[in-house]
C-alpha positions as CSV (number, residue, x, y, z in Angstrom):
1,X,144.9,45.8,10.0
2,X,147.4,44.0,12.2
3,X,146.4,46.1,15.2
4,X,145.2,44.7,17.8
5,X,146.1,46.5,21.1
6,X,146.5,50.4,22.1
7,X,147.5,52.1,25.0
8,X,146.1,56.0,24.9
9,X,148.2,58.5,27.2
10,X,145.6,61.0,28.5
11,X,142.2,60.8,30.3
12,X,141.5,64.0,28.3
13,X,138.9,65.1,25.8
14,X,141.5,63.7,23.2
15,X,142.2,60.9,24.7
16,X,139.0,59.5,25.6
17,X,137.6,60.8,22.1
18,X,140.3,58.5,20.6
19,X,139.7,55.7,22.7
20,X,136.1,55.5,21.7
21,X,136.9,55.5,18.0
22,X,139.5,52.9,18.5
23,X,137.1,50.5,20.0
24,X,134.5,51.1,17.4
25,X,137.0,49.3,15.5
26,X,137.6,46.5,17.5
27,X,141.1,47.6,19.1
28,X,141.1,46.6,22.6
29,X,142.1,49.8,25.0
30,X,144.0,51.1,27.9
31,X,143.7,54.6,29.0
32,X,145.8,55.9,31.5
33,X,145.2,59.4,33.5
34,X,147.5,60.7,35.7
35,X,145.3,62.6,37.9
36,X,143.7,60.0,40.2
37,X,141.0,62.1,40.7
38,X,140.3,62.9,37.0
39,X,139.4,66.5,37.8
40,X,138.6,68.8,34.9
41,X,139.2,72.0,35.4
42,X,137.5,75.6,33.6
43,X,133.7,76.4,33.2
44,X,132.7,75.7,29.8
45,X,133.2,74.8,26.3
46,X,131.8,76.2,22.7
47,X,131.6,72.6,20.4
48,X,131.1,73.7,16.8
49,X,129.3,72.2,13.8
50,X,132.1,69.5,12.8
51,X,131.9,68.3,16.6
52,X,128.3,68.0,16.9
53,X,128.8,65.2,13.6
54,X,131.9,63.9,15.4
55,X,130.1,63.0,18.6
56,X,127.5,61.5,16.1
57,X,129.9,59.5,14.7
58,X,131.1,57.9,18.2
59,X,128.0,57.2,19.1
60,X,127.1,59.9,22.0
61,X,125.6,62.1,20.4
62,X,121.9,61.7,22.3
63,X,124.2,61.7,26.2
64,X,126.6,65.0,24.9
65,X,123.2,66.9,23.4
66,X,121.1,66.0,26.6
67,X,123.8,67.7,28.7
68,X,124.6,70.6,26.6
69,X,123.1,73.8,25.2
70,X,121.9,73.8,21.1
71,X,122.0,76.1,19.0
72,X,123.2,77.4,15.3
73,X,124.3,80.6,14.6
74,X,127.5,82.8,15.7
75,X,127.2,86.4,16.1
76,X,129.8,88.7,15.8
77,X,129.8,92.7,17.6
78,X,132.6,94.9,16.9
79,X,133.1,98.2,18.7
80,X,132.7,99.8,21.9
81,X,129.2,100.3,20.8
82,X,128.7,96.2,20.6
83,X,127.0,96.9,16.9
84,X,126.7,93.3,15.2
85,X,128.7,93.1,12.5
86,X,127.8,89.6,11.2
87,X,126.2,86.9,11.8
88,X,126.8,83.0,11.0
89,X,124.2,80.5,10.5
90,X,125.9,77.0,10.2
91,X,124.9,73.8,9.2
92,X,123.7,71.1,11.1
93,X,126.3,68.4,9.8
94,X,124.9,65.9,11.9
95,X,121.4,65.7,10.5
96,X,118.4,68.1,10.3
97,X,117.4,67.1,14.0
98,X,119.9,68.2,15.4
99,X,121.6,71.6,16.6
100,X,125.0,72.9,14.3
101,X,126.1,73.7,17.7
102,X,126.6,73.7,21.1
103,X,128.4,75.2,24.5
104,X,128.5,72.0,27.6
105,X,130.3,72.7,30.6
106,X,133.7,70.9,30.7
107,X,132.6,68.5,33.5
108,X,129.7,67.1,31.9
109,X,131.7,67.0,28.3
110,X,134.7,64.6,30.5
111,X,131.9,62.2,31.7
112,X,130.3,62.2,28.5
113,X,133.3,61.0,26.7
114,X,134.1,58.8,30.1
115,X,131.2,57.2,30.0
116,X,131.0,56.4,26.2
117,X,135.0,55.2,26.5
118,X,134.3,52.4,29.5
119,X,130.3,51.8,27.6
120,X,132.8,50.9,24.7
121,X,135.2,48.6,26.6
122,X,138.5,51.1,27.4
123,X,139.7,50.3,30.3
124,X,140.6,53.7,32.4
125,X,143.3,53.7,35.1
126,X,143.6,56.6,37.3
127,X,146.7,57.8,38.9
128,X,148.9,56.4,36.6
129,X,151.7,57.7,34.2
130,X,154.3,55.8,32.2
131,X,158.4,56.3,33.3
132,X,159.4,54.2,30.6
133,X,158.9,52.6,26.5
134,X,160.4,50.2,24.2
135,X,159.4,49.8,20.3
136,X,160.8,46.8,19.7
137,X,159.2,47.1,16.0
138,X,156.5,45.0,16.4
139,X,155.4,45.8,19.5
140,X,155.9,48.7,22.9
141,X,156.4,47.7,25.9
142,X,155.4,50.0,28.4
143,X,156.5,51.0,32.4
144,X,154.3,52.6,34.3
145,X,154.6,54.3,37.5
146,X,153.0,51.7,39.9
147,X,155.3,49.2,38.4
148,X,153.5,46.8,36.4
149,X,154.4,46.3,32.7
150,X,152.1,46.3,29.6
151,X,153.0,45.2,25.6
152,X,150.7,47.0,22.8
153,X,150.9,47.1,19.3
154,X,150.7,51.2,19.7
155,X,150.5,53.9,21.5
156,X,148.7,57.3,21.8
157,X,150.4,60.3,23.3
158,X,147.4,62.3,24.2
159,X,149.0,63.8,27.2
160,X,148.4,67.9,26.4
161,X,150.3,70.5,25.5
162,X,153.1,69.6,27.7
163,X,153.4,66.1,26.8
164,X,155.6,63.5,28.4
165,X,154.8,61.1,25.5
166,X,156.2,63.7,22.9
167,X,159.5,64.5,25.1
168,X,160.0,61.4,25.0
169,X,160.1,60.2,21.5
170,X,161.1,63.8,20.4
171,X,163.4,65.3,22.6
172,X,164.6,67.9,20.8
173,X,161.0,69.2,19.9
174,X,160.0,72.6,20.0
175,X,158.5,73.8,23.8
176,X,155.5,75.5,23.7
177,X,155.3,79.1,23.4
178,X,153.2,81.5,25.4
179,X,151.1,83.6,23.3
180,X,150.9,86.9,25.4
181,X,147.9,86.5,26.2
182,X,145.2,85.0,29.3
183,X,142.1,83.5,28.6
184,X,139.1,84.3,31.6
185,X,136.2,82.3,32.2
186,X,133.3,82.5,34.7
187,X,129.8,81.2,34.8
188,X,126.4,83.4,34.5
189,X,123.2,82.8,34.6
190,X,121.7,83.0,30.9
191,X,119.8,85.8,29.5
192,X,117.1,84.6,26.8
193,X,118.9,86.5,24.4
194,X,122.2,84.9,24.3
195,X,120.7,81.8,21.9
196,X,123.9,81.3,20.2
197,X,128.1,81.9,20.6
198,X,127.9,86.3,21.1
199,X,131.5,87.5,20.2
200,X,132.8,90.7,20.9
201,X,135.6,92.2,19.2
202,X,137.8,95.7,19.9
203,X,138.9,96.8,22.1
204,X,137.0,94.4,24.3
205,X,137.7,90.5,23.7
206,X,135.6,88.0,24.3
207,X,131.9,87.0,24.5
208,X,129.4,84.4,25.9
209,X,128.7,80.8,25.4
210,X,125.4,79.6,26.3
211,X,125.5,75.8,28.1
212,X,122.2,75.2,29.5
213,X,118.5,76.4,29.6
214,X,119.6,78.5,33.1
215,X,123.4,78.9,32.2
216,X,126.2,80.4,30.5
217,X,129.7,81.6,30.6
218,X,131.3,84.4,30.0
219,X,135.1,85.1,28.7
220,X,137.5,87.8,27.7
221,X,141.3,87.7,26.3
222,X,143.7,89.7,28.0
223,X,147.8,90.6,27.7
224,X,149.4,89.9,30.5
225,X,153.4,89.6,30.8
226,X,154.0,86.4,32.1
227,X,152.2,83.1,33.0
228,X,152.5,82.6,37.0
229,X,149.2,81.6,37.9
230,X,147.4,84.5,40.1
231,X,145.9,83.8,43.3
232,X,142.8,82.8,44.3
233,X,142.0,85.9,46.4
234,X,140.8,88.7,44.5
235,X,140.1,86.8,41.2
236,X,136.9,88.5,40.0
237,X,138.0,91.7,40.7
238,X,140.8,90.8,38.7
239,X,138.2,89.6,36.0
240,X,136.0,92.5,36.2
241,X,139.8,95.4,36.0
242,X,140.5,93.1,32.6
243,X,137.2,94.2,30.8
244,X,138.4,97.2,29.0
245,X,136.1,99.6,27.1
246,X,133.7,96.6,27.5
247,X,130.4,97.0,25.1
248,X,127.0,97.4,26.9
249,X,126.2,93.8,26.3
250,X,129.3,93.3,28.8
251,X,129.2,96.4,31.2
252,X,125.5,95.1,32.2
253,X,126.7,91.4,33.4
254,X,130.3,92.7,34.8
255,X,128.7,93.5,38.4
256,X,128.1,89.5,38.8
257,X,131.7,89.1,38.5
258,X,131.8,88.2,42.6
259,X,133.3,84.9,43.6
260,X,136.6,84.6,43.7
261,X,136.6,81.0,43.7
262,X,134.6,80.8,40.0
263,X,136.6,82.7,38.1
264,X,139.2,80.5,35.9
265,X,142.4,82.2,34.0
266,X,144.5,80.4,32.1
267,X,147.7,81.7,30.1
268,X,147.2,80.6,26.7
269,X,150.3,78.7,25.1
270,X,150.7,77.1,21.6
271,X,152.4,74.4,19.9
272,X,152.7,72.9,16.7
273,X,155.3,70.4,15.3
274,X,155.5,70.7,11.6
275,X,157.9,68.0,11.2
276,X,156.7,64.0,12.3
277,X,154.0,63.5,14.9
278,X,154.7,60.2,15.4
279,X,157.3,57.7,15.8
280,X,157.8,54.3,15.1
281,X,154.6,52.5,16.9
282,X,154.1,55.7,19.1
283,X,152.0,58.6,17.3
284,X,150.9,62.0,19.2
285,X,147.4,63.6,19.0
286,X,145.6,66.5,19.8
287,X,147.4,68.9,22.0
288,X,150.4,66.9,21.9
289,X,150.8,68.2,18.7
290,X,149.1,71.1,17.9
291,X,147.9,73.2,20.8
292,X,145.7,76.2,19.6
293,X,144.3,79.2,21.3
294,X,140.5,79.5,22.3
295,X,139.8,82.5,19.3
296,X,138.7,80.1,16.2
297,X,136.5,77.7,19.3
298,X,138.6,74.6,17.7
299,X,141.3,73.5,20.0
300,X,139.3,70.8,21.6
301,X,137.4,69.8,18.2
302,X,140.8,69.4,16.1
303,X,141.7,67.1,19.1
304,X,137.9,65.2,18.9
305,X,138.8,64.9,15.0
306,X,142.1,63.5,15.5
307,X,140.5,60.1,17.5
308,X,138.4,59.5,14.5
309,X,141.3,60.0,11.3
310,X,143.6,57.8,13.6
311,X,141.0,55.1,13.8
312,X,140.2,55.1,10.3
313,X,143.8,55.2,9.1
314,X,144.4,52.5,11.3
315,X,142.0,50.4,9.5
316,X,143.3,50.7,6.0
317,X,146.8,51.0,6.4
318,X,149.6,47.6,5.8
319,X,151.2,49.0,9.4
320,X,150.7,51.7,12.2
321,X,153.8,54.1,10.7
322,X,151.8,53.6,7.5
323,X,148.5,54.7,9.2
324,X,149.9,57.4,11.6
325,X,151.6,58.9,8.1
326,X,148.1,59.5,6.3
327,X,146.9,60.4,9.9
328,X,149.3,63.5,10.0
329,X,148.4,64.3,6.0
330,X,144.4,64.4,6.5
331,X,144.7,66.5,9.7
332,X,147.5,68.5,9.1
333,X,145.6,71.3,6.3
334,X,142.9,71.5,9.4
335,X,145.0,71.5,12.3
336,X,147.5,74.3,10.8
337,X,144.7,76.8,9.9
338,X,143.2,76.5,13.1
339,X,146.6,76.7,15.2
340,X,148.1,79.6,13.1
341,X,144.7,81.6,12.2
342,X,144.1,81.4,16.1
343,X,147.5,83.0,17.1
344,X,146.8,85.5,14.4
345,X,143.6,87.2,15.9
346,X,145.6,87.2,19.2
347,X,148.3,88.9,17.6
348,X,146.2,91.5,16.3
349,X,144.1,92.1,19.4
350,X,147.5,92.4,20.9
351,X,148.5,95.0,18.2
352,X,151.7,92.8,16.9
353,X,150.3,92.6,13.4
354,X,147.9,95.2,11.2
355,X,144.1,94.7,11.5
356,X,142.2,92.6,9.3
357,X,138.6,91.2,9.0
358,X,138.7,88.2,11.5
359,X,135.0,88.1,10.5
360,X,135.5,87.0,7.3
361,X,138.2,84.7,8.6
362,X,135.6,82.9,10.7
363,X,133.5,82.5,8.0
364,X,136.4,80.9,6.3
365,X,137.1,78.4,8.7
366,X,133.2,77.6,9.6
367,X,133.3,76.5,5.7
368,X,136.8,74.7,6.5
369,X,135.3,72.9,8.9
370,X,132.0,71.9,7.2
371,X,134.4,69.9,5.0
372,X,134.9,65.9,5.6
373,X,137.5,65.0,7.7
């Protein structure tokens, strides 16, 4: 391996995910966020099995598990009535002492990931973005915005969905495309009951994700026309109107739908370039390259997945277009099914495509996902 030096664009689950992994293999890194305030925003986040064993694999496991919410199975309820229709007991890929799975709340996932980047040796740099590259061929030299200058052998565009790094390097790219839909979030206090992920599916969408002993949150999908952001005021009643022929299991919580100010909606848009993700020395991960909608629970864990391949490509491979080559074969079966199925179940819960059973689809991709990366 004749890599010695990355620069990783995005303080973001991807991004810090991939600067752990590249420092587990001796690669020195800078990580650079453009928010100087490295604010995270939404409630919480469902981590499935193949996450659980990729946070074992970085080595913060024990910090992500001691701030998060265990479990192993995914239930399924169909119907106004909320009658279970299946239920999913998945395997605990990271050992037997551990959970399959788990829901954390976003914040404590960021300084999980924060911590274990800088406890690696990533140096993070807040505030910061980059105006301007040059491969050279054997090297990038980099501009950022404050003005100083930086050479490294690559670099990691793990900027989001509406990357700078991949407008860059490929400006002709496809934009990303809004799905129709709005994803909701807000945060409950958790009933005993809700032990695992509790899906609910037609005609309402959406379920609960346990977090911690005391805390959960709850979401739902709905089709809105556009994607202007609404305003804070009026928020939960907002929340509350979008919960159409909810099941019982929903009706009963709706009434603590009350602050404005915890509610989070976020219009859910899609990418995925199915030509190169990469670029001389400069290679795009995560939601760079494959944004996915929240209904397969994968989006962040394709991105988690992504810091780890790269690494170990980067290990075997003669150069970095050699390794960020295999990268995009290994993760592109994985990273399609998850980016296409997802769109899919929106589509049908949006009527734009015939029903079909998304709970054997699930179990589908649980097995998918079970499989080495």
């Amino acid at each position: 391996m004749n890599v010695k030096t990355a620069l990783v664009v995005g303080g973001g689950i991807g991004g810090l995910t991939a600067g752990i992994a590249l420092r587990q293999k001796g690669i020195a890194v800078d990580i650079i966020e453009r928010d100087p305030d490295w604010t995270v925003y939404g409630v919480g986040i469902i981590q499935q099995m193949n996450v659980i064993r990729a946070m074992n694999e970085l080595g913060v496991l024990e910090s992500y598990l001691s701030r998060a919410y265990g479990f192993d199975s995914t239930t399924l309820f169909v119907g106004p009535g909320g009658a279970q229709d299946a239920k999913f007991d998945t395997p605990k890929l990271a050992g037997p002492d551990y959970p399959s799975n788990a829901g954390i709340r976003r914040t404590d996932l960021q300084k999980v990931l924060g911590e274990g980047a800088t406890k690696a040796g990533a140096k993070v740099r807040l505030g910061l973005t980059v105006t301007d590259f040059n491969d050279d061929g054997s090297g990038v030299d980099v501009t950022f915005s404050d003005g100083t200058t930086g050479r490294y052998d690559i670099v990691v565009g793990a900027d989001g969905v509406f990357s700078s790094t991949r407008k860059s390097i490929f400006p002709d790219a496809p934009q990303p495309t809004y799905t129709g839909q709005w994803v909701w979030r807000y945060n409950l206090p958790r009933p005993a009951h809700v032990d695992g992920i509790h899906i609910f599916a037609g005609p309402f969408n959406g379920g609960f994700v346990p977090m911690t002993e005391d805390l959960m949150y709850v979401f739902l999908l709905s089709e809105e026309p556009g994607t202007e952001f609404l305003p804070v005021e009026g928020a939960a009643a907002a929340m509350r109107e979008r919960a159409k022929m909810p099941p019982p299991q929903v009706a009963s919580i709706l009434d603590q739908i009350t602050n404005d100010a915890g509610v989070v909606a976020r219009p859910l848009e899609t990418i995925l370039l199915e030509d190169k993700w990469h670029k001389g020395r400069i290679v795009l991960i995560g939601d760079a390259v494959h944004a996915s909608t929240p209904h397969l629970a994968q989006g962040a864990g394709m991105a988690i997945e992504d810091g780890l391949v790269l690494a170990d490509e980067l290990t075997k491979a003669a150069s970095p277009e050699e390794a960020f080559a295999a990268f995009q074969t290994r993760r592109t079966p994985r990273v399609t099914h998850v980016a296409k199925n997802s769109v899919r179940i929106g589509d049908m819960q949006m009527g734009k495509i015939p029903p079909f059973n998304v709970g054997e689809l699930t179990g589908q991709t649980i097995g998918m996902m079970c499989q080495p990366i």
